[in-house]
N, C-alpha and C positions, 0 to 999 in steps of 0.2 A: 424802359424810358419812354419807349410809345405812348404806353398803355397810357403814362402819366399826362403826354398830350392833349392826348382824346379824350381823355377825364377832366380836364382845365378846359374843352375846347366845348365839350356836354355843357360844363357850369354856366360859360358864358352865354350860349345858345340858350339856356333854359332861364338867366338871369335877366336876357335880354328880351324877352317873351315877358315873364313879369313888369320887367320894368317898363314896357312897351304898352301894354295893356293899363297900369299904374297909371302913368304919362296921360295919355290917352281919357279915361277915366275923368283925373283933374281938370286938364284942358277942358275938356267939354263940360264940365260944371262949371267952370271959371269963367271961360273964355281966354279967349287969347288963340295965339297959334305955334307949333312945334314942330311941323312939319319938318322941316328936315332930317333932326332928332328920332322922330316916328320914321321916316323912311330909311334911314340908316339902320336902327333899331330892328325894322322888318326885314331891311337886309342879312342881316345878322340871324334873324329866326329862320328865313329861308336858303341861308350856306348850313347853318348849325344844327338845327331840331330837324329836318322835315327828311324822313327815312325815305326809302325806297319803299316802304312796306307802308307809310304812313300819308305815299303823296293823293290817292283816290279821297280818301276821307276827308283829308283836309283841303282840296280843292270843290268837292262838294258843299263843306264847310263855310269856306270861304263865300264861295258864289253866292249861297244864302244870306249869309252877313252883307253883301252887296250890295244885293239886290232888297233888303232889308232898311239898309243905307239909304238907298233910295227913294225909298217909298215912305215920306215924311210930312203927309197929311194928317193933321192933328195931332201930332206929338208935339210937347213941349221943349222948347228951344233948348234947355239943359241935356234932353233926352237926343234931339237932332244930333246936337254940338257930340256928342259921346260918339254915336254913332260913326259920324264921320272921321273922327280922330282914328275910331279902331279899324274904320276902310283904311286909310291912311297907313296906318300901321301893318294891316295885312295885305295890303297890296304888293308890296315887293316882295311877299314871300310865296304869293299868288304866283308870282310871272317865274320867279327862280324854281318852283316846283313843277309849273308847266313848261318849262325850258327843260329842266332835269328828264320830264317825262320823254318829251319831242325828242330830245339826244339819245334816250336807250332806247326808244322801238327806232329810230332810224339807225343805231350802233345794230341793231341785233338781227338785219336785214344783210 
C-alpha cells in the first residue's frame, strides 16, 4: 500500500513540474500573472521531485536560470516575461532543496 503512495506522490511531483513550466511558458507569452499558482506549483516540485541525489545539479541549475533571469538586456519582452515566470516557479524549489541540504549536513554532525 506504500508503494502505491509514493507512486501517486512521484505522479504529482512530476505532473506539477509540467504543469509549472506549461503555466509559466503561457504567462510569459501572454502576459498576465500567476504567481501564486507558480509558487505553490514550485512548492510541490521542491517536496516531491528533488532527490537527495538530484539536489547539487539542480541547485546549480537553478542558480543559472536566475541569474539568466536576470540578465535581461535585449531580449524581447515575450522572452523576459518566460523567463521570469519559470524564476518564479523554480524558486521555491530552490529554497526547499537548500533547506533539505542545510538539515542533513547539520543532522549528520
Amino acid at each position: 500500500m506504500a508503494k502505491k503512495t509514493s507512486n501517486t506522490l512521484d505522479k504529482v511531483g512530476s505532473w506539477s513540474f509540467i504543469a509549472g513550466v506549461i503555466i509559466a511558458i503561457i504567462i510569459g507569452v501572454v502576459g498576465g500573472q500567476a504567481i501564486g499558482l507558480l509558487l505553490i506549483l514550485g512548492t510541490f516540485v521542491g517536496l516531491l521531485n528533488i532527490t537527495s541525489n538530484e539536489i547539487v545539479p539542480f541547485l546549480i541549475a537553478s542558480i543559472a536560470l536566475v541569474v539568466a533571469g536576470l540578465v535581461q538586456i535585449g531580449l524581447p519582452l515575450w522572452l523576459t516575461g518566460i523567463l521570469a515566470n519559470v524564476v518564479i516557479f523554480v524558486v521555491p524549489a530552490m529554497i526547499i532543496a537548500s533547506l533539505k541540504t542545510i538539515y542533513s549536513l547539520a543532522a549528520d554532525k
